[in-house]
C-alpha distance (Angstrom), angle and dihedral (degrees) to the residues before:
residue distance angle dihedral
X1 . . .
X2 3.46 . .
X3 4.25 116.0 .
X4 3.68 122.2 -141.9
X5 3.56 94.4 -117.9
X6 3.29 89.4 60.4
X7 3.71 94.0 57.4
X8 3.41 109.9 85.8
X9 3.56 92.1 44.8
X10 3.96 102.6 51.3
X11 4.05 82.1 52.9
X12 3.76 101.5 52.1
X13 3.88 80.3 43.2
X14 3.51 91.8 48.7
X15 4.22 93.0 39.0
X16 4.45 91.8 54.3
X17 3.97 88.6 45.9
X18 3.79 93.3 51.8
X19 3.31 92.0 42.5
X20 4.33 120.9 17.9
X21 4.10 90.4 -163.0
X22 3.69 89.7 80.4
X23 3.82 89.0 72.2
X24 3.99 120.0 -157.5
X25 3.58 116.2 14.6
X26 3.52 91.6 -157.4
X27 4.06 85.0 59.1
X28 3.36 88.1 49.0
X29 4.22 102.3 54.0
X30 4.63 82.5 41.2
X31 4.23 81.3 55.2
X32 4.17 83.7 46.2
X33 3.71 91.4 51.5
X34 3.61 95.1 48.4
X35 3.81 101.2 44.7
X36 4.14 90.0 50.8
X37 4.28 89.5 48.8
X38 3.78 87.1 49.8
X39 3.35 92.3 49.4
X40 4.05 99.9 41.8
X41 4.00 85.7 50.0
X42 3.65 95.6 56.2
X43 3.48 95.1 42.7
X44 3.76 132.7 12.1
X45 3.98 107.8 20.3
X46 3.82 87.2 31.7
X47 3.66 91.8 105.5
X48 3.53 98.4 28.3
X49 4.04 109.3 125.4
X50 3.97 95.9 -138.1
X51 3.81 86.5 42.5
X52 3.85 92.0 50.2
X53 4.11 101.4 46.8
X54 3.99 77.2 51.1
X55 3.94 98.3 51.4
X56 4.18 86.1 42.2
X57 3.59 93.5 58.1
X58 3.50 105.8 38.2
X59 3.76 108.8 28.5
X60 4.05 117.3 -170.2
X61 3.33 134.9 -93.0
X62 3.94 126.2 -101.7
X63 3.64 97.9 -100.9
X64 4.01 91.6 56.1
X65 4.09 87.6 43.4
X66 3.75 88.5 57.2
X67 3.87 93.9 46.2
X68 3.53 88.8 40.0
X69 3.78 96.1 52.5
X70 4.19 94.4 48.1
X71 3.83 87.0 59.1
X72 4.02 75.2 69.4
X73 3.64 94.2 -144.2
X74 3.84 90.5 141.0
X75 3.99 98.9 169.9
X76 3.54 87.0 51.4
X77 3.58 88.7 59.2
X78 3.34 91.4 46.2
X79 3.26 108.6 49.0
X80 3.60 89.1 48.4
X81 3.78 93.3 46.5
X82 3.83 90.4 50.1
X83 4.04 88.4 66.9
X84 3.26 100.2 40.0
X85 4.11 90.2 55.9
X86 3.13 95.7 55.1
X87 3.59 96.0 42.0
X88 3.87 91.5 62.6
X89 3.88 92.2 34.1
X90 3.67 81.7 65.2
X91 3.67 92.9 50.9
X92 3.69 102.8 42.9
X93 3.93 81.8 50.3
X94 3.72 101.8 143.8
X95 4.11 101.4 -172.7
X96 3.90 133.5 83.9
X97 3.54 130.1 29.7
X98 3.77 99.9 -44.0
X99 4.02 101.1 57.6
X100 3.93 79.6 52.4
X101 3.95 92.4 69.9
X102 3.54 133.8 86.3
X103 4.06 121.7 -0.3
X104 3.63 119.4 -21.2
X105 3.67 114.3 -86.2
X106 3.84 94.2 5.2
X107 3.68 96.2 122.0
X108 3.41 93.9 52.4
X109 3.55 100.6 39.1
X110 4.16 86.1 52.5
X111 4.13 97.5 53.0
X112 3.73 92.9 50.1
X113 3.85 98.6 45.3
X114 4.16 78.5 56.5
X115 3.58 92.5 55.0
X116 3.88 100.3 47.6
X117 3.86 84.2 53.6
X118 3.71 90.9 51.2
X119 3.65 153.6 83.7
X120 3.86 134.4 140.0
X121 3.93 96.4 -139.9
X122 3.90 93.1 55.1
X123 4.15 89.4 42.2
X124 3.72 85.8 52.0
X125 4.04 90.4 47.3
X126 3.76 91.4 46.3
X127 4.07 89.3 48.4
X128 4.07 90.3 53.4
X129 3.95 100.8 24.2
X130 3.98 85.2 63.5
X131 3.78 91.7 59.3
X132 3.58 97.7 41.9
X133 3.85 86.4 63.8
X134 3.67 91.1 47.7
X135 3.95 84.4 54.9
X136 3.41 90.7 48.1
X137 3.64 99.9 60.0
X138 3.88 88.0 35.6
X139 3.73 90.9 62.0
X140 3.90 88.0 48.8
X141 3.71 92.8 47.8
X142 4.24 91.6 42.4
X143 3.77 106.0 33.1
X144 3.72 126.5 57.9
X145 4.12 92.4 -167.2
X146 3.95 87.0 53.9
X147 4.03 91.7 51.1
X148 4.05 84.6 62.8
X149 2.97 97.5 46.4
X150 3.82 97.4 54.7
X151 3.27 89.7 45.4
X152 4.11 87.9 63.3
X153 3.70 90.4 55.8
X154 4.31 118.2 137.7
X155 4.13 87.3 -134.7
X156 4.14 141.4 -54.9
X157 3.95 112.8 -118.4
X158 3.50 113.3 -115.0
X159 3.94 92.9 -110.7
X160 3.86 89.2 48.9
X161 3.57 92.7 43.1
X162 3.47 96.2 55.9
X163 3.77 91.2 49.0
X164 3.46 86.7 52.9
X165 3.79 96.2 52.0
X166 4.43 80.2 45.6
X167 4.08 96.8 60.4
X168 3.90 90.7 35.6
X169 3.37 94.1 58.5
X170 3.26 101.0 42.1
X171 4.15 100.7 44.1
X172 4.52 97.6 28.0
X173 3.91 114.4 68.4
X174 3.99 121.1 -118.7
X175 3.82 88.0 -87.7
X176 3.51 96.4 57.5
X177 3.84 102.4 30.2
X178 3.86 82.9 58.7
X179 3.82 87.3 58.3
X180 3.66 96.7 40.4
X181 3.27 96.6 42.5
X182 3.81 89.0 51.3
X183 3.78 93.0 51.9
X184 3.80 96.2 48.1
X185 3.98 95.2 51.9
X186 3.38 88.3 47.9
X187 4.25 95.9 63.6
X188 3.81 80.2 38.2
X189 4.01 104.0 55.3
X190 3.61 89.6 39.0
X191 3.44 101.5 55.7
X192 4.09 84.7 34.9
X193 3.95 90.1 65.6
X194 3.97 95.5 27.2
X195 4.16 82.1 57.3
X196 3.83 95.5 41.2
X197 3.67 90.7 56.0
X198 3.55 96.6 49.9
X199 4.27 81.9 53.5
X200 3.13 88.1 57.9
X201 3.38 102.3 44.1
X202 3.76 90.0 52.8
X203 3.31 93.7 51.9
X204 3.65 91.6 49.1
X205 4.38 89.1 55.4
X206 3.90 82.1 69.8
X207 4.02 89.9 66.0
X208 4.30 110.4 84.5
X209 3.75 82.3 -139.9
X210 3.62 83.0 73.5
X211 3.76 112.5 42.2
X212 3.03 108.3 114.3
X213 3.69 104.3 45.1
X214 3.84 122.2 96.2
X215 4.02 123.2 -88.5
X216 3.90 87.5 -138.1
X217 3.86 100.7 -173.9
X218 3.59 98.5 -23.3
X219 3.85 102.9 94.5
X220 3.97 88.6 93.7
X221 4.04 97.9 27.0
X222 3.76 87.9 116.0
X223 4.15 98.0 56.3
X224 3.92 87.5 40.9
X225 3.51 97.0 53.7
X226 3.84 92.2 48.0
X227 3.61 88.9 51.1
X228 3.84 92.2 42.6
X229 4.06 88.0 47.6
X230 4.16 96.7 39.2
X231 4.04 109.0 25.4
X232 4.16 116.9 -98.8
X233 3.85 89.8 -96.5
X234 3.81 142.5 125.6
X235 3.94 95.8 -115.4
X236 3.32 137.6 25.6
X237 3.94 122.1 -91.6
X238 3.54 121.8 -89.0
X239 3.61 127.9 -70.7
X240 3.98 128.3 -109.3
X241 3.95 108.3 -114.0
């Protein structure tokens, strides 16, 4: 019987199968996680005390602002930007005996670095997004019907694909790594040469000699390969520490 966790991901499975223009799967269930944080900050864990001392500390980073402020929930915002000001106010204090210790500036200079490295939404992602993958190859491992249907996947991104190839390896044994790994190159390379060719071609469409001849699937080579190269999200993946 089917879990709920497993859900959301047999659907976006399901939804790229059916139909290969909705790209990654695996970008689609990160773009899932983000859109039901966003909305559970500006609305139901908003006031939430745990939630709150969280949001103070930590902040978000500009892409989640910007999606956060088009929801147009602007006293959420606020109420959750009043905190957090006066949280790091309080930190970046310069006055009394405290700002008087250690080198010049360092106390300052260490609270900011934390907040350009930081954001509650994306922790929150990075908490769930982890599992999902686990899921993912759980499902493969555990369910025959799933197995098919990730084999009739459009393409992995490369930084989804090697995330993939990460979790499998670390929770299949040799045996079945070997086959999963097999299986999950395969939808990569294919779409990997099927998407260079279409480069090419597009590139090619720029030459006189070829006019007249038709684009084929080229005409949106260049935003597939970006997406194929960088993930289909709204920021950029995480950063090495």
């Amino acid at each position: 019987m089917e879990q709920i966790y497993t859900i959301p991901i047999n659907e976006a499975f399901e939804a790229a199968r059916d139909d290969h223009s909705c790209g990654c799967p695996v970008c689609s269930l990160y773009r899932m996680l983000e859109e039901n944080e966003l909305d559970l900050i500006l609305g139901a864990s908003m006031m939430e005390p745990d939630v709150r001392i969280q949001t103070n500390k930590q902040g978000f980073c500009k892409t989640h602002y910007d999606m956060m402020f088009v929801r147009k929930n602007r006293l959420g915002m606020a109420l959750t930007l009043e905190s957090h000001l006066a949280e790091i106010r309080k930190d970046i204090d310069s006055g009394g005996i405290s700002g008087a210790l250690g080198k010049p500036g360092e106390k300052q200079i260490s609270r900011i670095d934390k907040l350009d490295d930081s954001c509650y939404v994306c922790s929150r992602i990075g908490y769930n997004f982890s599992r999902l993958l686990s899921n993912i190859v759980y499902l493969w491992k555990n369910d025959a019907d799933f197995r098919v249907k990730y084999a009739c996947q459009p393409y992995f991104c490369l930084p989804h694909y090697k995330m993939l190839l990460e979790v499998g390896r670390d929770e299949l044994d040799k045996k079945q790594f070997s086959v999963y790994k097999k299986q999950t190159a395969e939808i990569v390379e294919e779409y990997f040469d099927e998407l260079s060719e279409d480069v090419s071609w597009f590139c090619k469409k720029f030459d006189y000699r070829y006019a007249d001849e038709p684009w084929n699937n080229s005409k949106d080579a260049v935003e597939r390969a970006i997406k194929f190269l960088c993930s289909d999200l709204h920021r950029p993946p995480e950063k090495k520490k």
